[in-house]
C-alpha positions in Angstrom: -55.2 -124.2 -216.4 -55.8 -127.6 -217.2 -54.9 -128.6 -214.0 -57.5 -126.2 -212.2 -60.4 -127.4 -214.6 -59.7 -131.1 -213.5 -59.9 -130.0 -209.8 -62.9 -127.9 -210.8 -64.3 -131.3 -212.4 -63.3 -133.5 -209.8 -65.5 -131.3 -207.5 -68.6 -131.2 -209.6 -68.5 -135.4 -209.6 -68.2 -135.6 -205.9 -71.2 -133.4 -205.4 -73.3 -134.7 -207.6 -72.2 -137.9 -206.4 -73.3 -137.3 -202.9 -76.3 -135.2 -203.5 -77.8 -137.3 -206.3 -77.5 -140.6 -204.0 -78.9 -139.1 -201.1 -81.8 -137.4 -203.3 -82.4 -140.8 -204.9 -81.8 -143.1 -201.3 -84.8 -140.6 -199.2 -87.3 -140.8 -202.1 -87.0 -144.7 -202.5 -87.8 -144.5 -198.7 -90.5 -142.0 -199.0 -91.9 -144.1 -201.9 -91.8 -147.1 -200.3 -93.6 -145.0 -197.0 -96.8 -145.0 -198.7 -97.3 -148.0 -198.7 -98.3 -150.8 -195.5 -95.5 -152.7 -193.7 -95.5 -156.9 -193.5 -97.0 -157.7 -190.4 -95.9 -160.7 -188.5 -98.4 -162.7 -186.7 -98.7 -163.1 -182.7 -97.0 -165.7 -181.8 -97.1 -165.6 -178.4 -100.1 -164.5 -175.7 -98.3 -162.6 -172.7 -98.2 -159.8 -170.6 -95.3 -158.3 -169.9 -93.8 -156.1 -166.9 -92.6 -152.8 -168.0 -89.8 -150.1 -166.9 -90.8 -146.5 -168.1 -87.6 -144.9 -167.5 -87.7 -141.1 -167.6 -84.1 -139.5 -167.1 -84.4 -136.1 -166.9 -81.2 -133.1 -166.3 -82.6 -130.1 -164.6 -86.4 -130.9 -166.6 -88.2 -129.0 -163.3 -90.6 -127.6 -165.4 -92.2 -130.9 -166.9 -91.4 -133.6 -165.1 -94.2 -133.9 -162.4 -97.0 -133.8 -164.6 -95.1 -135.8 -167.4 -94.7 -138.4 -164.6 -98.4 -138.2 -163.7 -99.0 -138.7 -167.3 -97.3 -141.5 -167.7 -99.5 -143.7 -165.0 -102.5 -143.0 -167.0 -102.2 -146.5 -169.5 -104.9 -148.9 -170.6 -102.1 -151.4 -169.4 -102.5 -153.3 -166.2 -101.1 -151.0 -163.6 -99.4 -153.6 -161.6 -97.4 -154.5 -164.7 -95.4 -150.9 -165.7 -93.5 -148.9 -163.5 -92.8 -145.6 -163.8 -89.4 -144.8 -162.9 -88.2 -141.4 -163.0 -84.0 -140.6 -162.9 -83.6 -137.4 -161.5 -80.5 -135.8 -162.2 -80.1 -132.4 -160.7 -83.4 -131.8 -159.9 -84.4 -129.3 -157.4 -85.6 -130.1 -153.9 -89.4 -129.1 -153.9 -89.4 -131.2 -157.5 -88.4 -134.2 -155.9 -90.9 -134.1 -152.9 -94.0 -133.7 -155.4 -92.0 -136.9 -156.8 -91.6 -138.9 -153.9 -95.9 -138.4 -153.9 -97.0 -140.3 -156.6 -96.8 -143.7 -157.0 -94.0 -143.9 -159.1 -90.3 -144.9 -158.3 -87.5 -142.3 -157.8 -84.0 -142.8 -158.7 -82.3 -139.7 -157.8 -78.3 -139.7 -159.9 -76.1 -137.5 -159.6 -72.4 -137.6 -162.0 -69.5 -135.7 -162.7 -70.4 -135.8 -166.1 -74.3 -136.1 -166.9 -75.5 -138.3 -169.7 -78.4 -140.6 -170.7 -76.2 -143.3 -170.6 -75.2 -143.1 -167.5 -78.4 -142.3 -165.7 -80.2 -145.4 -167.4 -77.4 -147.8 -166.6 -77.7 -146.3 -162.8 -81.2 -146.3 -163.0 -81.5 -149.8 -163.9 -78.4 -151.3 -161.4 -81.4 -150.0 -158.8 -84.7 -151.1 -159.7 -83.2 -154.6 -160.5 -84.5 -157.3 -162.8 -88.1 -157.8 -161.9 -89.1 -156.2 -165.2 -89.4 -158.1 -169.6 -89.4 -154.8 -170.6 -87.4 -151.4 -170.5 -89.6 -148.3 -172.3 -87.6 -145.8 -172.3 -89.0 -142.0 -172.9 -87.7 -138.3 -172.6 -88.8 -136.0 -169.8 -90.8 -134.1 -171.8 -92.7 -137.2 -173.5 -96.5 -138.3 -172.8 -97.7 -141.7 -173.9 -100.8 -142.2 -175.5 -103.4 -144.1 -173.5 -103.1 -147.6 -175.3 -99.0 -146.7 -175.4 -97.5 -149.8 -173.6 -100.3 -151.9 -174.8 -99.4 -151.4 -178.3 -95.4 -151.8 -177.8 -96.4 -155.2 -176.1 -98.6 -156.7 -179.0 -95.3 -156.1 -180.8 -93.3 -157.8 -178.2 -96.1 -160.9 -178.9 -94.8 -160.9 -182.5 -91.7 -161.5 -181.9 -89.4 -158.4 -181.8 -86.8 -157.6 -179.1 -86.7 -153.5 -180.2 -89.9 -151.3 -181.0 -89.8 -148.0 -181.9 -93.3 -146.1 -181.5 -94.2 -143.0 -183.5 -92.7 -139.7 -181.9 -95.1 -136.9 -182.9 -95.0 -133.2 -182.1 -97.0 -131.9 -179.2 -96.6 -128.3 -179.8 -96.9 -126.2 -183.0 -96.8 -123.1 -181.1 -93.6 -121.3 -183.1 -92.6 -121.2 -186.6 -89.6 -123.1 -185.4 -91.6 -125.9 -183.9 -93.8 -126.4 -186.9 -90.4 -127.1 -188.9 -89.4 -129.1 -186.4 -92.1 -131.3 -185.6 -92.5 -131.9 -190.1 -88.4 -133.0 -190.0 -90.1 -135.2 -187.3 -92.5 -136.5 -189.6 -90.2 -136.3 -192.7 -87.8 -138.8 -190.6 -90.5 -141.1 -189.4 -91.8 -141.6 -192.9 -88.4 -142.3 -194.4 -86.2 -144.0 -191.8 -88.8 -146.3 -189.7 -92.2 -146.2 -191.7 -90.7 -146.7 -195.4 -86.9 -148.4 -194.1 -89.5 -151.1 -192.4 -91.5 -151.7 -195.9 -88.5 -152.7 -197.6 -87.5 -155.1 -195.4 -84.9 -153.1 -193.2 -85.4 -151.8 -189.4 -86.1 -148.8 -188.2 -84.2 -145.8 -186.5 -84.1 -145.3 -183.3 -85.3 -141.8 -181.9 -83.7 -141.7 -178.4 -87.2 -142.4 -176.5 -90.5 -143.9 -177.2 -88.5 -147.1 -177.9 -88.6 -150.3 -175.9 -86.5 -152.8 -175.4 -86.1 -156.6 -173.9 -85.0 -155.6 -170.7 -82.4 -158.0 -169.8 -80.6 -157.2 -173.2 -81.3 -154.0 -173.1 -79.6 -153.5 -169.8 -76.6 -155.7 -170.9 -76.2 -154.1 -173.8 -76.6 -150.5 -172.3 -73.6 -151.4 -170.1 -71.1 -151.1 -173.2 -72.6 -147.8 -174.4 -70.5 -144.4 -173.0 -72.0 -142.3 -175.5 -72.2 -138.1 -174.1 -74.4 -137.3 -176.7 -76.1 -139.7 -179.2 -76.6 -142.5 -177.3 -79.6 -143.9 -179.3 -76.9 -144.0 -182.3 -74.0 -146.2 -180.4 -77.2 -148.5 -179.4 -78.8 -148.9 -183.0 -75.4 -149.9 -184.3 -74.6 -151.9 -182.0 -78.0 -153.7 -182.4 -77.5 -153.8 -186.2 -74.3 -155.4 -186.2 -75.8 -158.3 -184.6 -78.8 -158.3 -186.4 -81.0 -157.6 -184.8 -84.8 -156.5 -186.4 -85.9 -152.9 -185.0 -90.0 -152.8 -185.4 -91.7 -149.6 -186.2 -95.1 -149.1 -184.7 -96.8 -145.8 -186.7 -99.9 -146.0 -184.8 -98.4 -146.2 -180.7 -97.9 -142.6 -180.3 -95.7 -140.6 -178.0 -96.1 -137.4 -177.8 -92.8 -135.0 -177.8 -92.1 -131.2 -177.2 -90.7 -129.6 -180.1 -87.8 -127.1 -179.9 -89.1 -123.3 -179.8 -86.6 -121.0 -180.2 -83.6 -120.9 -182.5 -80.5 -121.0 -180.5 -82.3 -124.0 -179.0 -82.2 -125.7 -182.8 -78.9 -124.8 -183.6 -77.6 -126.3 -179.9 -80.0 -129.7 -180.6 -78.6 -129.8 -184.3 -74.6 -129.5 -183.6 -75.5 -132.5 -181.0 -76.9 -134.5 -183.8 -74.5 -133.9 -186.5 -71.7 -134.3 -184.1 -72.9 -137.6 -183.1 -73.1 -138.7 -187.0 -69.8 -137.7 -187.3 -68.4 -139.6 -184.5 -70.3 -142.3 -185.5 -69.5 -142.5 -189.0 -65.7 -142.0 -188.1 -65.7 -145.3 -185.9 -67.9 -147.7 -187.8 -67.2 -147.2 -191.5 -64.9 -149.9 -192.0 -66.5 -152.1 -190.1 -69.8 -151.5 -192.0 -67.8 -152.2 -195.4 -67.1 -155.2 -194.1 -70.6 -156.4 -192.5 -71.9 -155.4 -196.2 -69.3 -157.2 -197.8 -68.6 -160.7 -196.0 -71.8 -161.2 -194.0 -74.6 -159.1 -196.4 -75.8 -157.1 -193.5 -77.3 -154.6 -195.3 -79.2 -153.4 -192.0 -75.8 -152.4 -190.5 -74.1 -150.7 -194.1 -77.3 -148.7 -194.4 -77.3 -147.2 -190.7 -73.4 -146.4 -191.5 -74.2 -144.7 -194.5 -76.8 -142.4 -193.1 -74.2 -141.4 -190.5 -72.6 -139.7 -193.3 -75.8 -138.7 -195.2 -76.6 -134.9 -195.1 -79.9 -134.1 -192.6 -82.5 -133.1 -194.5 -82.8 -129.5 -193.8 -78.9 -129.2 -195.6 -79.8 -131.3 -197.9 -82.7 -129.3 -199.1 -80.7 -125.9 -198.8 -77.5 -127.2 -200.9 -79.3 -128.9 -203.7 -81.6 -125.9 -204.2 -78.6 -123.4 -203.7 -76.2 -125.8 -206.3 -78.9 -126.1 -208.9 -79.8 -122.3 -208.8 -76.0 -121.9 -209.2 -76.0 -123.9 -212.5 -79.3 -122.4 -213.5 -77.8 -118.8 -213.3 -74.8 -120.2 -215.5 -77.6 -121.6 -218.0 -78.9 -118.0 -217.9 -75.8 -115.5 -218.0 -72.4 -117.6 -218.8 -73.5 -119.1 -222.0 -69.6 -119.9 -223.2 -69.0 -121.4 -219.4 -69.7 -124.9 -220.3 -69.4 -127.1 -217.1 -68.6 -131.3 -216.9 -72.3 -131.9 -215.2 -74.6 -130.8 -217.5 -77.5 -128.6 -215.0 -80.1 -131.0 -216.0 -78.5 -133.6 -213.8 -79.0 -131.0 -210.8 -82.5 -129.7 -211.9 -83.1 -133.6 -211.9 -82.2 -134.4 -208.3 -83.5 -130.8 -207.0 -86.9 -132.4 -208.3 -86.5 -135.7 -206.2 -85.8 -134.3 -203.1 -88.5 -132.1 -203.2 -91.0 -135.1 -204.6 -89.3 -136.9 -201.2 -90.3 -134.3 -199.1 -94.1 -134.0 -200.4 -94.4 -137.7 -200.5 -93.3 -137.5 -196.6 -94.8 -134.6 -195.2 -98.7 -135.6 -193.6 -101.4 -134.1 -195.0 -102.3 -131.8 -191.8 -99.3 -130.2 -192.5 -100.2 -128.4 -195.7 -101.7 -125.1 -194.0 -101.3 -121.6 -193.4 -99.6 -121.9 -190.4 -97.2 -124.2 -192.2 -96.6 -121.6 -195.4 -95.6 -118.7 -192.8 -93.1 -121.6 -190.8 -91.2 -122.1 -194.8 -90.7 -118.4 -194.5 -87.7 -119.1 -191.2 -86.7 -122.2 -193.5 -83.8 -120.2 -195.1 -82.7 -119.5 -191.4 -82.9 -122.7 -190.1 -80.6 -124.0 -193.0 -78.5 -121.2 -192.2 -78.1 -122.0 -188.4 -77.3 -126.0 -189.6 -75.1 -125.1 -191.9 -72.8 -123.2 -189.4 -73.0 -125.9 -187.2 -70.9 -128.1 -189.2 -68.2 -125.7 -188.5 -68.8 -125.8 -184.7 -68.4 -129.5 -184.0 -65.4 -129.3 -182.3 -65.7 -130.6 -178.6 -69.7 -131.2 -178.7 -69.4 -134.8 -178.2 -67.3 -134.3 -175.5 -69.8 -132.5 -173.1 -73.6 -132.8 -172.2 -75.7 -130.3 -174.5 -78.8 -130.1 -172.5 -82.2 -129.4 -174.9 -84.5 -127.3 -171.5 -88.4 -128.3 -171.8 -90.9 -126.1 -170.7 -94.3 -126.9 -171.9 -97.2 -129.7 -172.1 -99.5 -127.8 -174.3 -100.8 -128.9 -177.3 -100.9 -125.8 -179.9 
């Protein structure tokens, strides 16, 4: 018996542990959110060619307007290029391509990634260009897009991440997706870039110096989670990521549910992986060289997404609450305060991140499929098995705005 109650114990410490620290780490980022980033001065005048590499896998549906989309910049047209990597794309897609003044890199693998059709993509179009923007094939650029990313190249940075924003709140499952959007922006590039630290990476909307860009691609084999292998790679040496809330991109949000719980089981997959391979290695950066940039993006590797995060702490406190209620002699190690305590920081979190525009009708009947979207996460953890090892494909299918 005493045996099982130190198990029992043991267990209670390792979730509190983990929940409590990640309640406590995304408020001190949404905290810090609210509040306006340094700003480093210009310290250079230039203007610089850019590379707007769209890879898209079977993306039919949006491509040819998202490419015509993408040529309408306040930036100098004879400075960006818009290449578009078609992979698998059908015939009469292609020949509206080959139309516009864009270029075409048509790919085709064995094995389809992003990796591989930017590493392609840019062994073609050569090395003419300072600049590699890279974007999804559902993404439209704001008109003053590239001339933003380039002020921030003027300052100083080598990597820029702009502000990926939902384009359509047409389902309930958009709307919750495009607030974990926001919720993410506000926490891991907006507040992460007050305190000092860099920004994440999204997977697109982000530019890079395109010489190291393209020589650092050339060691990333990622299937899924590319952005990831990149950002650590990237942190390990050092190197600053800049956050730019105000150069918006423009992103489809997922629609349907098996679509979430196919995009999710990607993502967590990816953490995993990613966790598994640099863990030690972040100790150690930590430890011997203080790179706390590099420690921090290991540790949210392991960090539950927000959604679970959320779902567990409200289910574990109501757990302890109904013990409060109806077990009076069950006395447990944690007292419930501790988990009525960090139920009330994740939710402060959340309200500190979630924009204002947000809080609306709409919104309040999205919460309602909240309990199912937790749902279809949680199971994901339990389907993991293989995903990094083949191409999920997320299909796109609409440019509209609402």
């Amino acid at each position: 018996m005493d045996a099982f109650k130190v198990i029992i114990n043991t267990i209670e410490i390792v979730l509190i542990g983990y929940f409590g620290f990640a309640s406590i780490y995304i408020f001190l980022f949404a905290f810090a959110g609210i509040f306006k980033a340094k700003k480093k001065k210009v310290i250079i005048n230039k203007q610089r060619k850019f590379a707007v590499l769209i890879p898209g896998y079977k993306e039919d549906n949006v491509i040819v307007e998202v490419a015509r989309r993408a040529l309408e910049q306040s930036y100098a047209e004879e400075l960006f290029d818009v290449v578009i990597i078609a992979d698998s794309f059908q015939e009469n897609t292609l020949n509206k391509l080959r139309k516009l003044p864009i270029e075409l890199v048509e790919v085709s693998f064995e094995k389809s990634t992003k990796s591989k059709a930017l590493n392609k993509a840019m062994d073609i179009i050569g090395d003419q260009y300072h600049v590699a923007l890279v974007l999804d094939a559902d993404n439209i650029m704001e008109f003053d897009f590239i001339e933003r990313i380039n002020d921030a190249f003027n300052k100083g940075y080598k990597v820029v991440q702009g502000h990926r924003m939902a384009k359509n709140t047409n389902t309930a499952f958009a709307i919750l997706d495009a607030i974990s959007e926001e919720v993410n922006n506000h926490i891991f590039r907006k507040g992460h870039r007050v305190l000092g630290l860099s920004s994440a990476l999204i997977g697109s909307g982000m530019a890079f110096d395109y010489h190291f860009f393209k020589s650092t691609m050339a060691n990333v084999n990622a299937v899924g989670g590319f952005d990831k292998e990149l950002e650590l790679k990237l942190l390990r040496d050092k190197t600053k990521i800049e956050y730019l809330h105000k150069a918006l991109v423009l992103d489809e949000k997922v629609q349907k549910s098996e679509v979430f719980s196919n995009q999710r089981k990607r993502w967590l997959s990816a953490q995993f992986i990613y966790f598994r391979r640099y863990v030690l290695s972040g100790i150690k950066e930590l430890i011997f060289k203080g790179n706390v940039d590099f420690a921090d993006k290991v540790y949210q590797m392991i960090s539950p997404p927000r959604i679970l995060l959320l779902g567990l702490v409200f289910v574990l406190t109501s757990i302890y609450a109904l013990i409060d209620i109806f077990f009076e002699n069950v006395t447990s190690f944690i007292s419930s305060e501790y988990w009525y305590i960090t139920f009330a920081i994740t939710v402060l979190a959340f309200a500190l991140s979630i924009p204002r525009k947000f809080y609306s009708l709409s919104t309040l009947k999205a919460v309602l499929t909240l309990p199912k979207a937790f749902v279809l996460m949680f199971l994901s953890l339990f389907k993991l098995k293989g995903a990094n090892k083949k191409f999920i494909h997320t299909q796109h299918g609409t440019l509209s705005g609402q």
